[in-house]
TORSEVEX-107764 format. One line per 10 residues: number of its first residue (from 1); their letters; for each residue x, y, z of N, C-alpha, C, O. Coordinates in Angstrom, 2 decimals. Layout:
<bases>
NUM = A = X Y Z X Y Z X Y Z X Y Z | ...
</bases>
This chain:
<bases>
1 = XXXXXXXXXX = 136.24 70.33 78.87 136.95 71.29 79.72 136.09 71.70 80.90 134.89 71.77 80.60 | 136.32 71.93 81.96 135.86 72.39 83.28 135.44 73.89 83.22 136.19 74.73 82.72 | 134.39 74.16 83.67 133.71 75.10 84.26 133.70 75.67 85.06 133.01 76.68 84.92 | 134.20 75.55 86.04 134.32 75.70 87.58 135.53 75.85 88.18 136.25 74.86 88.08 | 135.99 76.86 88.81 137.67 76.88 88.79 137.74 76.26 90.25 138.90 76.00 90.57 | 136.73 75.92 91.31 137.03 74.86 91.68 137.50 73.22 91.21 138.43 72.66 91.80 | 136.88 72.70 90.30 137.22 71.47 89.38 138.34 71.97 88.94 138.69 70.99 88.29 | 139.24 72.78 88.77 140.47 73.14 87.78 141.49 72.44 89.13 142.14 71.39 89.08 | 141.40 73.25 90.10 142.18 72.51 91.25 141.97 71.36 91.82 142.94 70.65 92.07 | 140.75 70.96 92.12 140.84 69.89 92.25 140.92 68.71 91.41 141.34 67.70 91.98
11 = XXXXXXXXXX = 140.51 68.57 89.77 140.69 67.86 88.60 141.42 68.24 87.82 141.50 67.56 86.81 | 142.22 69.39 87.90 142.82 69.86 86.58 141.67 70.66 85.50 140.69 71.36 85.77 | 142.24 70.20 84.18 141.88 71.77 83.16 140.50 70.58 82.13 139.39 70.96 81.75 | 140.99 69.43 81.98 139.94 68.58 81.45 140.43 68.65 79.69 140.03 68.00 78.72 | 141.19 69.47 79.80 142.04 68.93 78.18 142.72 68.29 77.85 143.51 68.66 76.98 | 142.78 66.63 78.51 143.62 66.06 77.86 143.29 64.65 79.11 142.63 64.85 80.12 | 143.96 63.15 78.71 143.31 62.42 78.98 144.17 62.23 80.87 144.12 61.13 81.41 | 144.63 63.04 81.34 145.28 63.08 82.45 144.09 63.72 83.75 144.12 63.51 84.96 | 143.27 64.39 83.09 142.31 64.99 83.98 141.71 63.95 84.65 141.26 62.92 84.16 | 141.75 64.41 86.16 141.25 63.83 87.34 142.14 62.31 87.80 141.65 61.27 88.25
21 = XXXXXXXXXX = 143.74 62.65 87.46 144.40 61.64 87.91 145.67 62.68 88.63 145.88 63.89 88.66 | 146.20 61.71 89.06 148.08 62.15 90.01 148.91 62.58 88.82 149.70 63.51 88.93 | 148.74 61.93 87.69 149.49 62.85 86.52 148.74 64.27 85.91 148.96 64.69 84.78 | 148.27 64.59 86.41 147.61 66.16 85.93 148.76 66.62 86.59 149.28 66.42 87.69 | 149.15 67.71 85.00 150.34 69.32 85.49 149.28 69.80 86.78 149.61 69.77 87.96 | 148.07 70.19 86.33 147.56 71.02 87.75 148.32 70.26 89.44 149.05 70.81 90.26 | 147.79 68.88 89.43 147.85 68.33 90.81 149.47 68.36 91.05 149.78 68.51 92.24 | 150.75 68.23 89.95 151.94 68.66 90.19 152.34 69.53 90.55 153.34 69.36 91.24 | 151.87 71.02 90.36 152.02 72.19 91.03 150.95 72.66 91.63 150.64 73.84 91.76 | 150.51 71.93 91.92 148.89 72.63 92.51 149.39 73.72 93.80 148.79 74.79 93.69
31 = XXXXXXXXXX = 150.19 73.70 94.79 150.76 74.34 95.54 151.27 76.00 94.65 150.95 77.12 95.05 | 152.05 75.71 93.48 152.61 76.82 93.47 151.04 78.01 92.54 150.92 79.23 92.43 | 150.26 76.95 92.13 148.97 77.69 91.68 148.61 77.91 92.15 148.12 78.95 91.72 | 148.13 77.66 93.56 147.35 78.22 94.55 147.89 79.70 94.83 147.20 80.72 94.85 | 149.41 79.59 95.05 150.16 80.94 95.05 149.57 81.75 94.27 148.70 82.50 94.72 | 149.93 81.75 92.93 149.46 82.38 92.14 147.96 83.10 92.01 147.58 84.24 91.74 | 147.39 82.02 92.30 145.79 82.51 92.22 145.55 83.43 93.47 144.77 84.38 93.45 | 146.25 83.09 94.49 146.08 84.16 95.76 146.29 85.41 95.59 145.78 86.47 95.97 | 147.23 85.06 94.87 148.14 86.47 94.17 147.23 87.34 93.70 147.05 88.50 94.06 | 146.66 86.72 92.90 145.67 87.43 91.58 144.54 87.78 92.25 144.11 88.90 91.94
41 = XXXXXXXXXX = 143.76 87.01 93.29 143.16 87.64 93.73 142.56 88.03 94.79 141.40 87.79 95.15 | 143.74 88.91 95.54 144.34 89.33 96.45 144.60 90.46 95.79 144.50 91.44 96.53 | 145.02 90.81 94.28 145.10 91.95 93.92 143.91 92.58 93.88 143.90 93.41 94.79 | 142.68 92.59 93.14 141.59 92.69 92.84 141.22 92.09 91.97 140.16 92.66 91.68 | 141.39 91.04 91.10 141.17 91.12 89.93 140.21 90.00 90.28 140.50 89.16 91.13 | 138.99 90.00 89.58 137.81 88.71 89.12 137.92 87.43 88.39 137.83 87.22 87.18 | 138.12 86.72 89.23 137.72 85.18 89.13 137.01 84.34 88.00 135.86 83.95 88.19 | 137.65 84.05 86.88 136.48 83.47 86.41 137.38 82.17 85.39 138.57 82.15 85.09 | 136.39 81.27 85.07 137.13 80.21 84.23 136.94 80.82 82.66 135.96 81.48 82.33 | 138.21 80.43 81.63 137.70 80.63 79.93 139.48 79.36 79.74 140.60 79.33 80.23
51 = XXXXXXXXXX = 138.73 78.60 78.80 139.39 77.47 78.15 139.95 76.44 78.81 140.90 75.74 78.46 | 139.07 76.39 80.16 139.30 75.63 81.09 140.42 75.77 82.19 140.70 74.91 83.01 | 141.09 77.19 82.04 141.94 77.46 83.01 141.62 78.41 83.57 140.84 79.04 82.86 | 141.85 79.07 84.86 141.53 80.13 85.72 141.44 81.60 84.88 142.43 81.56 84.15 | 140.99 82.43 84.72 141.71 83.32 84.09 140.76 84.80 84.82 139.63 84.87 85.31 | 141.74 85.72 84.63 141.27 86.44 85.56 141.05 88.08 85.02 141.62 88.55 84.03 | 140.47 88.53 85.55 139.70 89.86 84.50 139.75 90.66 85.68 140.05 90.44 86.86 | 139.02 92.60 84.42 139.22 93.46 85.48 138.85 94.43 84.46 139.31 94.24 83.33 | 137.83 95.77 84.72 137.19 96.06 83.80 136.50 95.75 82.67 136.30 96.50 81.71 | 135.99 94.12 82.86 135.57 93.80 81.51 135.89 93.31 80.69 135.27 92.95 79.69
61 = XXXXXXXXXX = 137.89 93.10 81.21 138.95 93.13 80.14 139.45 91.40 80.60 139.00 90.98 81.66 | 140.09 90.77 80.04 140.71 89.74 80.63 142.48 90.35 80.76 143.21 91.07 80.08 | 142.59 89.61 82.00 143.96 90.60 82.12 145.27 88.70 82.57 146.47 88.42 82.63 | 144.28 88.20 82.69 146.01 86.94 82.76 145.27 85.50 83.18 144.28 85.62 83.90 | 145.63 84.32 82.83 145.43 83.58 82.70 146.55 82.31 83.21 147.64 82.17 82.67 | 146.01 81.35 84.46 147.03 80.61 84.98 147.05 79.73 84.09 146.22 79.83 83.19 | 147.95 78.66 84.05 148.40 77.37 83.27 149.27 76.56 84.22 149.74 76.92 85.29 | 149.42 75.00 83.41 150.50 74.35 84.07 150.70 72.95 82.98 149.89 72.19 82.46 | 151.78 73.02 82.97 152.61 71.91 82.04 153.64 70.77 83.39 153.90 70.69 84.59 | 153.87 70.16 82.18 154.88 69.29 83.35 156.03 69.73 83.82 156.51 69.39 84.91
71 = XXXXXXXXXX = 156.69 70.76 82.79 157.49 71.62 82.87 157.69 72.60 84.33 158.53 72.64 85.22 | 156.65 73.20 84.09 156.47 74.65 85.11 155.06 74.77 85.20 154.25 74.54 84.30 | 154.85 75.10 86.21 153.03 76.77 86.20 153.82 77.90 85.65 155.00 78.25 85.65 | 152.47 78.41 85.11 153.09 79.91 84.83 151.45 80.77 85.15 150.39 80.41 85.67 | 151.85 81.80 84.65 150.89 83.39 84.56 151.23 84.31 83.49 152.12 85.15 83.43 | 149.95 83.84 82.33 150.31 84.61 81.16 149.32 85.78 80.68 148.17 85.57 80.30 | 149.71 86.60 80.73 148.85 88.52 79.95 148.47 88.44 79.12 148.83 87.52 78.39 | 147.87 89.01 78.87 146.84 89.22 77.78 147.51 89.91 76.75 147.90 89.61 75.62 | 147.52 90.92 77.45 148.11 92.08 76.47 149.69 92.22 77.10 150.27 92.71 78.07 | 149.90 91.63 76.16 151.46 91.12 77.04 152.35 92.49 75.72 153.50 92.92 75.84
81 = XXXXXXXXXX = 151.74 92.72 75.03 152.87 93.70 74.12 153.13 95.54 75.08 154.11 96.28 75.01 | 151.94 95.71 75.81 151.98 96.66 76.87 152.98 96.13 78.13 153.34 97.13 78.75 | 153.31 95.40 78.48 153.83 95.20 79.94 155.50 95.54 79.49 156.24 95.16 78.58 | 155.62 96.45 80.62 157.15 96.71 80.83 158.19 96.20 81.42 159.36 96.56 81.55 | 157.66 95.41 81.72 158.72 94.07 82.24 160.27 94.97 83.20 161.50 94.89 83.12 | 159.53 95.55 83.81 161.51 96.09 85.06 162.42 94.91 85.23 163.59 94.71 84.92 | 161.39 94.13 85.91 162.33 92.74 86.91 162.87 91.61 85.66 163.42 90.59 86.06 | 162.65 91.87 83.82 162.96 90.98 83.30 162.31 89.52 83.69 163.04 88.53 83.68 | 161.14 89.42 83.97 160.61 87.76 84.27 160.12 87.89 83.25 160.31 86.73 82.89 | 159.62 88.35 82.42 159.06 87.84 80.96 159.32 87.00 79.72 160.23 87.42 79.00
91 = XXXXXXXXXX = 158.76 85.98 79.36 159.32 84.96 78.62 158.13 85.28 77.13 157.00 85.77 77.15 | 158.72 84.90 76.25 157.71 84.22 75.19 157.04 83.05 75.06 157.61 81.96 75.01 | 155.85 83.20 75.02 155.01 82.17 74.97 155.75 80.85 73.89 155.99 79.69 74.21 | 155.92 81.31 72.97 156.55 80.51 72.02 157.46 80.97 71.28 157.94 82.05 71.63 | 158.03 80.27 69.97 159.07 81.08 69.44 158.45 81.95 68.37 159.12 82.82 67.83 | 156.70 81.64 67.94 156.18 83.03 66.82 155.97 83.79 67.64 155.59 84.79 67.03 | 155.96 84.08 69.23 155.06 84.63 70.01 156.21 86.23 69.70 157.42 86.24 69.89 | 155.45 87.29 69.26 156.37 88.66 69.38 156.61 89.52 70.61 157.37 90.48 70.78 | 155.66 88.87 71.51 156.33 89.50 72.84 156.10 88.88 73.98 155.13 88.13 74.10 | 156.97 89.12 74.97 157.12 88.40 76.00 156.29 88.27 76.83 156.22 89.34 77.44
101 = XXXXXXXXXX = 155.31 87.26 77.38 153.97 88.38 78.32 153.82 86.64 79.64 152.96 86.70 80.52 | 154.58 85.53 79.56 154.40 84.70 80.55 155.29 84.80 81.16 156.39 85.24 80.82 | 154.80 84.26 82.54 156.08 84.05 83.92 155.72 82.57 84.33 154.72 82.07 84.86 | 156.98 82.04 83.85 157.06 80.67 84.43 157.98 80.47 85.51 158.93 81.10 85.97 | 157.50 79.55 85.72 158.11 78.88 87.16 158.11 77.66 87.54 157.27 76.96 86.96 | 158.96 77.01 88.54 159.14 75.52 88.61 159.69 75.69 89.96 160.74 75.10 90.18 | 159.09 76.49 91.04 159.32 76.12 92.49 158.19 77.02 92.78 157.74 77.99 92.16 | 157.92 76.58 93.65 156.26 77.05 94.42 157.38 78.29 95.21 157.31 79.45 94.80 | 158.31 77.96 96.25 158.92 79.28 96.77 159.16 80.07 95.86 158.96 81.25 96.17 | 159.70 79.83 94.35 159.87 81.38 93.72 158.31 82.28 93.34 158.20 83.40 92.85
111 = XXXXXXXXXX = 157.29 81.38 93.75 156.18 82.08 92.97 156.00 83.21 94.65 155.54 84.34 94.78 | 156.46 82.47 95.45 156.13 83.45 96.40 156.86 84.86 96.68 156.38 85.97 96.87 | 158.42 84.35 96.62 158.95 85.17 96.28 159.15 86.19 95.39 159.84 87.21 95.53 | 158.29 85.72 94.21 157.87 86.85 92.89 156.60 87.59 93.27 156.06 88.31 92.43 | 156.04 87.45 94.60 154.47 87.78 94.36 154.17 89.32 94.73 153.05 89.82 94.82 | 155.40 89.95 94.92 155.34 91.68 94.94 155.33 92.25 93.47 154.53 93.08 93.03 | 156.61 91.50 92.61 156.59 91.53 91.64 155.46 91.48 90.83 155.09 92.48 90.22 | 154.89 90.43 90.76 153.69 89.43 89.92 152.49 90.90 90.80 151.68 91.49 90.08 | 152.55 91.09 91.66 151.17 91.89 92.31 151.53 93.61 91.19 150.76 94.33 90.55 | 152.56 93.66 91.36 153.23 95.18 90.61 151.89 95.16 88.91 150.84 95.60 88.45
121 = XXXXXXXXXX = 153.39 94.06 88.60 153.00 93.68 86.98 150.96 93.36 86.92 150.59 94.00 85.94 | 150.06 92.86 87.38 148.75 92.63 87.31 148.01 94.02 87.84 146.82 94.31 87.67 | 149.42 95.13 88.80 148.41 96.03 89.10 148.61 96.89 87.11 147.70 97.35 86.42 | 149.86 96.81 86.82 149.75 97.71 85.58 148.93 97.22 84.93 148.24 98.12 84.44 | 148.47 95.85 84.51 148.36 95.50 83.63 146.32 96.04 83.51 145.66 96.31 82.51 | 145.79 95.98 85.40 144.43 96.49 85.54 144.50 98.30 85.28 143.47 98.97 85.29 | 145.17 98.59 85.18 145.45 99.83 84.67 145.52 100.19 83.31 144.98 101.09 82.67 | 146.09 99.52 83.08 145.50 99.49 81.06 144.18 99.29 81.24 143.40 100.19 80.94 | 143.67 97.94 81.83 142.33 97.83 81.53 141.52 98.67 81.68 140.66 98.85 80.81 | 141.59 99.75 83.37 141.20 100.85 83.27 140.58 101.72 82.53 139.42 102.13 82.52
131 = XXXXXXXXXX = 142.07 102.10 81.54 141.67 103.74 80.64 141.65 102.71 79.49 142.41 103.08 78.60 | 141.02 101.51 79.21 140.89 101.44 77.82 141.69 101.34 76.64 141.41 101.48 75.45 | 143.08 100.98 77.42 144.34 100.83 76.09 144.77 99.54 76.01 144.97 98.65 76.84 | 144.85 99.62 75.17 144.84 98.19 74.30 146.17 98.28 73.23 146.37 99.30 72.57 | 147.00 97.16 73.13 148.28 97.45 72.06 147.79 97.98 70.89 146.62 98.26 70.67 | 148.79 98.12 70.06 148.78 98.98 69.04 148.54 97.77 67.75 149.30 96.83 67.97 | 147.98 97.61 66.91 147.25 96.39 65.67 148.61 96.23 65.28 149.55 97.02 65.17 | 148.46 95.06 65.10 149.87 94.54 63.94 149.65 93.90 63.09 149.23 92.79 63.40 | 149.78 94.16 61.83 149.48 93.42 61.53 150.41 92.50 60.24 151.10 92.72 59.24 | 149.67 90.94 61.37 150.79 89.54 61.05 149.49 88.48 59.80 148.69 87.73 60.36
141 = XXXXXXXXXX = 149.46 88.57 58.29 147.97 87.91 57.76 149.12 86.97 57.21 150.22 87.13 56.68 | 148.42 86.05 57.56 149.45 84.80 57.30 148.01 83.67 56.15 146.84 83.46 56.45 | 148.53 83.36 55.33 147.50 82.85 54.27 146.94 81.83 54.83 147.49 81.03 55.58 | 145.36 81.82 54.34 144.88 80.20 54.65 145.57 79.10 53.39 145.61 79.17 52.16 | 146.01 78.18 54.30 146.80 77.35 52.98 145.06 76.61 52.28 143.94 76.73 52.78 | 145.45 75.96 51.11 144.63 75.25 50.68 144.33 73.96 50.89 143.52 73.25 50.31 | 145.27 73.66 52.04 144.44 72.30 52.41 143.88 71.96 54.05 143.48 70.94 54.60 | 144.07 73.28 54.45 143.62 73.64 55.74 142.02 73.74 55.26 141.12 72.91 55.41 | 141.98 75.24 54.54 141.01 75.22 53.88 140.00 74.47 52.98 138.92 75.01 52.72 | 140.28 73.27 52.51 139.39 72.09 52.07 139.17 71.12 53.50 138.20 70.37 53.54
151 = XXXXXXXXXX = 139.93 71.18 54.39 139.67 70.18 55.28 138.60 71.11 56.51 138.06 70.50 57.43 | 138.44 72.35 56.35 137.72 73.05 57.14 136.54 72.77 56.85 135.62 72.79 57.67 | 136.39 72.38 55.27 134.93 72.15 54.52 134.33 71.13 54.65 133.13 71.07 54.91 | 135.12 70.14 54.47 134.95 69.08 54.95 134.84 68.52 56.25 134.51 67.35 56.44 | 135.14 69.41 57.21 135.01 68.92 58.69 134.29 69.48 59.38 135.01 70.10 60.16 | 132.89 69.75 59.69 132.62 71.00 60.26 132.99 70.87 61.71 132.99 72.03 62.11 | 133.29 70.09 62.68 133.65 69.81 64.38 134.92 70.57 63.94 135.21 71.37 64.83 | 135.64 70.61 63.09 137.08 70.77 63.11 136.68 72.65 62.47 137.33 73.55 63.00 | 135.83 72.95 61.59 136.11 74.29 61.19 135.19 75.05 62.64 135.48 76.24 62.82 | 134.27 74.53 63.50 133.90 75.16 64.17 134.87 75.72 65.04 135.03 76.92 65.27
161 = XXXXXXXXXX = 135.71 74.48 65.65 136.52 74.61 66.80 137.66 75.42 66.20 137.90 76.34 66.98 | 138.44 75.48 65.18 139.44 76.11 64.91 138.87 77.88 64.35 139.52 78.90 64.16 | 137.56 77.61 64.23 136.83 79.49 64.53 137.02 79.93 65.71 136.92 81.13 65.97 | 137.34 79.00 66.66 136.92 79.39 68.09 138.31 79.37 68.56 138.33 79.56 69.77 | 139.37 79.22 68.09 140.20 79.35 68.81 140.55 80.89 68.74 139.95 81.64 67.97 | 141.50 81.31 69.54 142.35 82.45 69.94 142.79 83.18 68.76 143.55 82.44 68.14 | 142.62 84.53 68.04 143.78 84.88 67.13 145.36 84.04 67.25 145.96 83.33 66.44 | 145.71 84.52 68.75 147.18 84.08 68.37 147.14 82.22 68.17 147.96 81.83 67.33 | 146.56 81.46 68.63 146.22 80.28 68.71 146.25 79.55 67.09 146.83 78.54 66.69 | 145.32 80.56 66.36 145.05 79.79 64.64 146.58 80.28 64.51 147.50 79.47 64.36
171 = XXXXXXXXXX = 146.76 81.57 64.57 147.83 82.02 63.46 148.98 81.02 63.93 149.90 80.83 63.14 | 148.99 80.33 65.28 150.85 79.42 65.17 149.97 78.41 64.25 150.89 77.87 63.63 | 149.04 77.94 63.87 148.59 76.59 63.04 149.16 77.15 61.40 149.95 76.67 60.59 | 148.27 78.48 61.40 148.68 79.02 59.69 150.66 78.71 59.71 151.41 78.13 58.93 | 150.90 79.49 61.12 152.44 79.74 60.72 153.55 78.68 60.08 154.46 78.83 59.27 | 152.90 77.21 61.02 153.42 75.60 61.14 153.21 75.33 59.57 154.00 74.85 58.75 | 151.96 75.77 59.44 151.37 74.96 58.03 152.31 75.86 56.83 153.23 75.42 56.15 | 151.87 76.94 56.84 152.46 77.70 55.67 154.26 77.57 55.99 154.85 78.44 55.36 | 154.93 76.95 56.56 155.79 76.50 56.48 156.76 75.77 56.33 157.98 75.83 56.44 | 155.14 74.27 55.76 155.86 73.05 55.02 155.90 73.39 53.77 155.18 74.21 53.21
181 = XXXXXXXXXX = 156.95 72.59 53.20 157.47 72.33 51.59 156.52 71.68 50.56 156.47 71.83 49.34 | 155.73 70.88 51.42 154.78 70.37 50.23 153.44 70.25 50.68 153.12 70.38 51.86 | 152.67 70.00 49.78 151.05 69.72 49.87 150.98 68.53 51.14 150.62 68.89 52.26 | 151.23 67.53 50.95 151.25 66.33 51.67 151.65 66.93 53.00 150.79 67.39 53.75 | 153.38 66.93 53.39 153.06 67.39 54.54 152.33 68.62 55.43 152.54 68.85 56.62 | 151.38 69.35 54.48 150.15 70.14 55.43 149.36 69.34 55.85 149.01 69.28 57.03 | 149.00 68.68 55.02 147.47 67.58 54.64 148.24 66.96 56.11 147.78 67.44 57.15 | 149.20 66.08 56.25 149.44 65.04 57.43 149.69 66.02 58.60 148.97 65.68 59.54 | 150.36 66.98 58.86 149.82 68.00 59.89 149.02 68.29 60.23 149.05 68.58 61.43 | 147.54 68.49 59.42 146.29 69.09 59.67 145.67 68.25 60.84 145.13 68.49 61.92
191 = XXXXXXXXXX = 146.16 66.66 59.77 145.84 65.68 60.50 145.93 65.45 61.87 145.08 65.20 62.72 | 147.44 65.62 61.90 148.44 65.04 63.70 147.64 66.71 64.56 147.48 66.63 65.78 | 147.22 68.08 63.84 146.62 68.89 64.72 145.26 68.60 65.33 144.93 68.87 66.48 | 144.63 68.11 64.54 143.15 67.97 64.45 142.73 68.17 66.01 142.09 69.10 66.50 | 143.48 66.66 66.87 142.86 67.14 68.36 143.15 67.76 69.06 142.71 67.77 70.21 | 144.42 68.85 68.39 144.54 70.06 69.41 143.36 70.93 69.45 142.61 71.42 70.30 | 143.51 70.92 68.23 142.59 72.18 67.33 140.92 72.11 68.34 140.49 73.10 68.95 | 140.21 70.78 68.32 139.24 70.26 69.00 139.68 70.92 70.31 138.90 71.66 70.92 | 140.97 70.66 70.77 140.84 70.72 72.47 141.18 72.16 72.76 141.45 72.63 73.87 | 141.14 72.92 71.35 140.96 74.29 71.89 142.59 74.69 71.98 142.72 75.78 72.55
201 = XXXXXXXX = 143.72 74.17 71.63 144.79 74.15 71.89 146.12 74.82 70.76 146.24 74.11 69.77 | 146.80 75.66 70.77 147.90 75.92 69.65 148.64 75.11 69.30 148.87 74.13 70.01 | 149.33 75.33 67.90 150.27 74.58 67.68 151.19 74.13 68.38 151.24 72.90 68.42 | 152.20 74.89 69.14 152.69 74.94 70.11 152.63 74.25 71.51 153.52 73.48 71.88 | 151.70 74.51 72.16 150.67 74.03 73.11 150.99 72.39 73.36 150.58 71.56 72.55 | 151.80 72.01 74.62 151.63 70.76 74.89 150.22 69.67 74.81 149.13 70.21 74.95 | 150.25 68.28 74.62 149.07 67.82 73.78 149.09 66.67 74.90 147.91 66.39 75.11 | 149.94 65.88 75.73 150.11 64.78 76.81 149.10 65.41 78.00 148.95 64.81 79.06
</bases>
């Protein structure tokens, strides 16, 4: 993954075998990211790379993080269970995701056209960061299955990297897993996850 949120625009994110070609999501919307990132910081908020995508902070706090799929770019919160969403642009990250906290998009003019909006929503969101509020705990304990857990033992590249992922990140893996019918198909899931898991990536989470 890239270091440098220069290399993000000009190579993409470096997770996946598209980096530093014409098929990188980045170089497909690279226009409407640039928007975005102007956006962000143009508001005030600080510059910095984490998981190989732009992501951008403010008190200390991380407050939103760009992306791009083949789909759309988007701009996703952190603390997306605080945002009040007026204008309704809020989507769920996924379908475990419990609250709405990304804005996607698939025309570089709507990102511009959202960017009073998008400037509104990042100023609240440095405002939490501000006074120090943070959502309220929920709590979602979803079991380690037992063959996640033997293959963690057995793998240490694989139990390091899946320590390192995101709360919400493991828990869609627990959610996927603790939701097959049998032993076998966890075990062959664990498997088909393995190089997300490595690339730092959710269940969910496009893998092309």
């Amino acid at each position: 993954m890239i270091t440098e949120v220069g290399d993000y625009f000009a190579r993409g994110c470096g997770r996946c075998d598209r980096f530093a070609t014409p098929g990188c999501s980045v170089q497909l919307w690279h226009s409407g990211l640039q928007t975005l990132r102007h956006i962000c910081r143009d508001t005030g908020l600080t510059e910095t790379v984490k998981w190989g995508q732009p992501c951008y902070m403010h008190a200390g706090r991380n407050v939103a993080i760009l992306g791009a799929l083949r789909s759309d770019f988007r701009l996703s919160f952190f603390d997306a269970a605080l945002m009040k969403d007026p204008a309704g642009i809020l989507e769920q990250a996924g379908p475990n995701t419990r609250h709405a906290g990304v804005i996607r998009i698939s025309d570089t003019a709507r990102a511009v056209a959202l960017a009073p909006v998008i400037r509104s929503y990042l100023q609240e969101a440095m405002g939490y960061a501000e006074a120090g509020i943070r959502p309220a705990r929920e709590n979602r304990d979803f079991a380690l299955p037992a063959e996640l857990a033997d293959a963690l033992k057995a793998d240490p590249e694989l139990a390091t990297a899946f320590q390192n992922l995101t709360p919400g990140r493991k828990t869609s893996y627990l959610i996927n897993l603790n939701a097959a019918k049998t032993p076998a198909t966890r075990t062959a899931r664990i498997a088909r996850f393995r190089p997300a898991i490595l690339a730092g990536k959710g269940a969910t989470e496009r893998r092309d």
